[in-house]
C-alpha positions in Angstrom: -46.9 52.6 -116.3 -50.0 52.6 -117.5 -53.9 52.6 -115.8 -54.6 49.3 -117.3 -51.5 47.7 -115.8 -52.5 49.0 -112.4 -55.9 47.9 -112.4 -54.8 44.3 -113.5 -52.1 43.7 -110.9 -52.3 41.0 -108.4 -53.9 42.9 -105.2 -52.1 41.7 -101.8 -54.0 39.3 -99.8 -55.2 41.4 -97.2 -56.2 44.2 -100.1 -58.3 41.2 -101.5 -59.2 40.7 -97.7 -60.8 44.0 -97.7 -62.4 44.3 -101.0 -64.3 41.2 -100.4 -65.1 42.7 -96.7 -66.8 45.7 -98.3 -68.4 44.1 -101.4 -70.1 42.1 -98.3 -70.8 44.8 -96.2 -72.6 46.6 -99.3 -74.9 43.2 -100.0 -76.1 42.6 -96.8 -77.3 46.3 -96.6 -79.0 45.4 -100.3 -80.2 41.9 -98.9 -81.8 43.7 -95.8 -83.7 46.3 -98.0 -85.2 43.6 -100.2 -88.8 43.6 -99.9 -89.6 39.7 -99.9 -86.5 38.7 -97.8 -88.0 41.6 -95.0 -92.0 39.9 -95.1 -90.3 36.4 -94.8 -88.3 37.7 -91.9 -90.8 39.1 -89.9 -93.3 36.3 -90.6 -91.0 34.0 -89.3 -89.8 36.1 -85.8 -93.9 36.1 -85.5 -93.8 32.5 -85.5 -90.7 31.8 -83.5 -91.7 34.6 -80.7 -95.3 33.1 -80.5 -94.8 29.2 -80.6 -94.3 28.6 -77.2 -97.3 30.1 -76.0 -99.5 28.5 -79.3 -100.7 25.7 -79.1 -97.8 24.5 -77.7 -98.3 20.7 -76.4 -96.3 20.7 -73.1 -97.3 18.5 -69.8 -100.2 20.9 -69.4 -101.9 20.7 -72.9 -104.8 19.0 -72.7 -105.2 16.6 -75.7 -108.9 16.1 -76.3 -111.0 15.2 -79.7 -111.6 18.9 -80.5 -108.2 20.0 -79.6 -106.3 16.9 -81.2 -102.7 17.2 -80.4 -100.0 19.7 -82.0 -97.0 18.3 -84.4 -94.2 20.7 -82.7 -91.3 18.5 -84.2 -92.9 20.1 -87.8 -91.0 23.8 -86.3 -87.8 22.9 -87.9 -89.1 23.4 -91.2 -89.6 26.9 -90.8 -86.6 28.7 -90.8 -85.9 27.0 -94.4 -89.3 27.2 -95.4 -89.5 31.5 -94.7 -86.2 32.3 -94.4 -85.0 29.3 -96.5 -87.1 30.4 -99.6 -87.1 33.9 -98.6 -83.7 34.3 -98.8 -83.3 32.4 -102.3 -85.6 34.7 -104.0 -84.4 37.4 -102.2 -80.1 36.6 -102.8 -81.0 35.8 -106.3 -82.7 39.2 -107.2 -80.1 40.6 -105.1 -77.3 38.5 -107.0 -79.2 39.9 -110.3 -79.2 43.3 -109.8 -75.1 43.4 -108.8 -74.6 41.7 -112.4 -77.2 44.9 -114.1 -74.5 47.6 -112.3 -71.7 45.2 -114.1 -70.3 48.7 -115.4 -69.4 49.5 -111.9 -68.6 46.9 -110.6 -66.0 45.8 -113.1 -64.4 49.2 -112.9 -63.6 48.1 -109.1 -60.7 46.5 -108.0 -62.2 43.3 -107.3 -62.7 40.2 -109.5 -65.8 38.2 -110.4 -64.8 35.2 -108.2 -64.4 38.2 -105.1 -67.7 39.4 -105.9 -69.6 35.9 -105.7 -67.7 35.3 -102.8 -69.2 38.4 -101.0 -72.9 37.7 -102.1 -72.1 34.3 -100.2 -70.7 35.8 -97.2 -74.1 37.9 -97.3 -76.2 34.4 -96.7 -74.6 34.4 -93.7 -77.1 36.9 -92.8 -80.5 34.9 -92.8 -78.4 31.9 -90.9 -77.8 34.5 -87.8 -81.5 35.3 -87.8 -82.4 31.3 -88.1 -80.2 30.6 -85.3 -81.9 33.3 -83.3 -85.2 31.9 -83.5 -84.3 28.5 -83.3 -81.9 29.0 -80.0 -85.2 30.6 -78.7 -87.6 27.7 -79.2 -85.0 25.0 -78.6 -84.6 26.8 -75.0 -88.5 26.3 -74.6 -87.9 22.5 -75.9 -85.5 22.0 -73.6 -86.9 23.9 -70.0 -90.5 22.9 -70.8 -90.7 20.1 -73.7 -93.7 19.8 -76.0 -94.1 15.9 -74.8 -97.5 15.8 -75.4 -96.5 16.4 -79.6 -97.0 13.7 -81.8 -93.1 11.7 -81.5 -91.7 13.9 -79.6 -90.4 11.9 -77.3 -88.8 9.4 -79.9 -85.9 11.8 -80.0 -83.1 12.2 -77.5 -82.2 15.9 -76.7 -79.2 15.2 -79.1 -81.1 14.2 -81.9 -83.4 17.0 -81.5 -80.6 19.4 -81.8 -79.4 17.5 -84.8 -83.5 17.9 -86.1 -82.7 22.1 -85.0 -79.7 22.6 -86.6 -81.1 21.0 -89.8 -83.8 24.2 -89.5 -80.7 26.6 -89.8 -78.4 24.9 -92.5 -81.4 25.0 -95.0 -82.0 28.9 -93.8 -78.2 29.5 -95.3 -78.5 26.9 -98.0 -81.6 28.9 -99.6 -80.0 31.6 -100.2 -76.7 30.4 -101.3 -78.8 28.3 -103.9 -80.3 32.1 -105.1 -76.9 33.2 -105.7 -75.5 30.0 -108.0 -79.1 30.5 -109.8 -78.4 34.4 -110.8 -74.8 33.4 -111.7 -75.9 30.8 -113.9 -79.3 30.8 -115.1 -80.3 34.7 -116.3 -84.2 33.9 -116.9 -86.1 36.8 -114.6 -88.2 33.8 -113.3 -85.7 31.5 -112.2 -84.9 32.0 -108.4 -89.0 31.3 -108.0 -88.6 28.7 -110.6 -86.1 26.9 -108.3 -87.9 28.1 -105.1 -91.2 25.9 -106.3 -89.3 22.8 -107.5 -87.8 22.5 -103.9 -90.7 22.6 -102.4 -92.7 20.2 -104.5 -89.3 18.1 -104.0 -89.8 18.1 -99.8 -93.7 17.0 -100.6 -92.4 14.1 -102.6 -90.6 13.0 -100.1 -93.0 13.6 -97.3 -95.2 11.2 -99.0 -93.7 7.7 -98.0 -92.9 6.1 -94.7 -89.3 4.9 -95.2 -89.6 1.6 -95.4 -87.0 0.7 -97.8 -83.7 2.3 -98.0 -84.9 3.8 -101.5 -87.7 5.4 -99.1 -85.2 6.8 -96.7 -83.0 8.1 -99.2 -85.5 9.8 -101.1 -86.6 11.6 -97.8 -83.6 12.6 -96.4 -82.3 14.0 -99.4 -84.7 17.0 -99.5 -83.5 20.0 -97.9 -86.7 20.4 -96.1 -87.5 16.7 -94.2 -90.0 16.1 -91.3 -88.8 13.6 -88.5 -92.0 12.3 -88.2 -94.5 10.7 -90.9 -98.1 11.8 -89.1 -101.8 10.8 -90.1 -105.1 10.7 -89.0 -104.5 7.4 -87.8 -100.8 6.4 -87.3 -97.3 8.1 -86.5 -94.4 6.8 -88.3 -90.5 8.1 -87.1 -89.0 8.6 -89.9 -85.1 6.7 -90.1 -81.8 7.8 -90.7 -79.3 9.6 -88.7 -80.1 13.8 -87.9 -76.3 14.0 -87.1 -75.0 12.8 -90.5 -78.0 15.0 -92.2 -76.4 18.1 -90.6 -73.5 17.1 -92.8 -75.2 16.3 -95.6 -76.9 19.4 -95.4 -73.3 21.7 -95.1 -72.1 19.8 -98.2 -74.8 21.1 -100.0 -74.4 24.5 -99.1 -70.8 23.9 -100.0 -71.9 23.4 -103.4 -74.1 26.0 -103.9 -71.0 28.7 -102.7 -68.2 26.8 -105.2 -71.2 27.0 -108.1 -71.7 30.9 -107.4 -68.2 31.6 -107.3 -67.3 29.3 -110.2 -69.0 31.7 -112.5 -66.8 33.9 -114.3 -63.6 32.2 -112.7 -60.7 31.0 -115.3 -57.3 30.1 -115.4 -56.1 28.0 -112.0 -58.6 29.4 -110.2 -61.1 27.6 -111.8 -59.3 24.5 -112.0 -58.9 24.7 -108.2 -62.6 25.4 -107.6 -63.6 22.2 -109.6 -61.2 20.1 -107.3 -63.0 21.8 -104.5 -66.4 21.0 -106.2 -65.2 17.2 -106.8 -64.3 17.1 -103.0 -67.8 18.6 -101.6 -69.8 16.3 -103.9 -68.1 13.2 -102.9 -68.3 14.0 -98.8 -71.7 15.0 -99.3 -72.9 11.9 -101.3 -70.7 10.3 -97.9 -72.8 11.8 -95.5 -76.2 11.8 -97.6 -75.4 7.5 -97.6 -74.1 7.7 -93.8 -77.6 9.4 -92.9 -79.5 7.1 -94.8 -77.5 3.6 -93.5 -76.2 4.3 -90.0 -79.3 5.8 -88.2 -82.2 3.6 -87.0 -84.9 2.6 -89.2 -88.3 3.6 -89.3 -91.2 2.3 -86.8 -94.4 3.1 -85.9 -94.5 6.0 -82.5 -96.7 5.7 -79.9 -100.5 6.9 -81.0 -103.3 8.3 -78.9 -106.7 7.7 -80.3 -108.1 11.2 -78.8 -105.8 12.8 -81.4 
């Protein structure tokens, strides 16, 4: 029998088990070395660590003209926003530089749909560290709440863990979204590329208050949405329901892994990762309309003229 025969035969399930295990193991080591995925991390464990003790508007901050008051409901935009971003442009140089050692890689028992898969398993790094930080402030919102932040108490502690969660679905989805990019789009620039058109996406739709469904669908479909539309002179909470958003947000990610590990796929394999692909996009254009038509709509929160 030949070397080529062995090479191309089937592997077992738990052989492909452990191939995928190792490929993983090998790109979170990479991921955890890469220079802008390390700054975004430690910026945002400085952030996390400090923002109960910052300016943090609990029952004893005292709201005054030169203070004004402190929009703590904004927090959940970090962990997308640092390790969100981070991570793309991290995952997708990381994503890159597996395809440059190709050579290697090909001569390895493992197939291009294995290897994708790994790089996604390795985004589940930046979740863990998102859900550390924002287990550790969501304790503080829940033992000592900020109720003196603008809307704050608009939310029930339900919602608010929704509004959390959101925080830790976009850290995963960022990179995710870096790995589909490599795979797809080879053009050195394009992980920072995609990592700018998301953001000036969530300041679109920060822009409006949502008061037209158009309005509320246009906000809640960027990764990155505040609960609450703030001024100078107003606060608006923003409509929708955070519980279907959490979806919404998972199905997104869901796309992002089938488009990364649709690259290089053929045969059944890639018919069967289309009918995932179909699946995913038609639950997450579900939820995306459930968030947008079941929650409450938007109204004006309470506003204190000192702020």
């Amino acid at each position: 029998m030949s070397a080529a025969a062995v090479l191309t035969r089937p592997a077992p399930p738990e052989s492909s088990r452990a191939v995928v295990g190792t490929l993983a193991r090998i790109e979170v080591r990479r991921l955890l070395r890469q220079p802008v995925f390390v700054v975004a991390v430690l910026l945002f464990v400085l952030i996390a660590v400090t923002t109960p003790f910052s300016e943090y508007a609990n029952a004893d901050y005292v709201v005054t003209p030169e203070n004004g008051t402190e929009t703590n409901l904004d927090w959940p935009v970090l962990p997308g926003f640092f390790v969100g971003l981070g991570g793309l442009l991290a995952m997708n140089r990381v994503t890159k530089g597996a395809s440059r050692a190709g050579d290697v890689l090909l001569a390895s028992p493992a197939t291009a749909f294995q290897r994708s898969l790994a790089l996604c398993l390795a985004c589940l790094v930046p979740g863990a560290i998102a859900l550390a930080g924002t287990a550790y402030v969501f304790v503080f919102w829940m033992v000592d709440p900020p109720i003196k932040s603008v809307a704050f108490t608009e939310f029930s502690n339900a919602q608010l863990f929704s509004i959390m969660v959101q925080g830790v679905v976009t850290a995963v989805g960022g990179p995710l979204l870096g790995v589909a990019v490599a795979r797809w789009w080879r053009w050195p620039t394009a992980g920072a590329i995609t990592a700018v058109g998301l953001i000036l996406w969530a300041v679109l739709s920060s822009l409006f208050r949502d008061t037209s469904w158009w309005e509320r669908l246009l906000h809640h479909s960027s990764p990155f949405a505040l609960a609450a539309y703030n001024t100078e002179g107003s606060s608006w909470v923003q409509g929708g329901s955070h519980h279907w958003r959490v979806a919404y947000l998972l199905g997104m990610c869901s796309l992002a892994a089938l488009a990364a590990c649709a690259h290089g796929s053929t045969g059944e394999e890639r018919r069967r990762l289309v009918r995932y692909s179909i699946a995913a996009a038609a639950s997450t254009l579900v939820a995306l309309a459930l968030t947008v038509f079941t929650g409450p709509e938007g109204y004006f929160g309470p506003w204190d003229p000192r702020w």
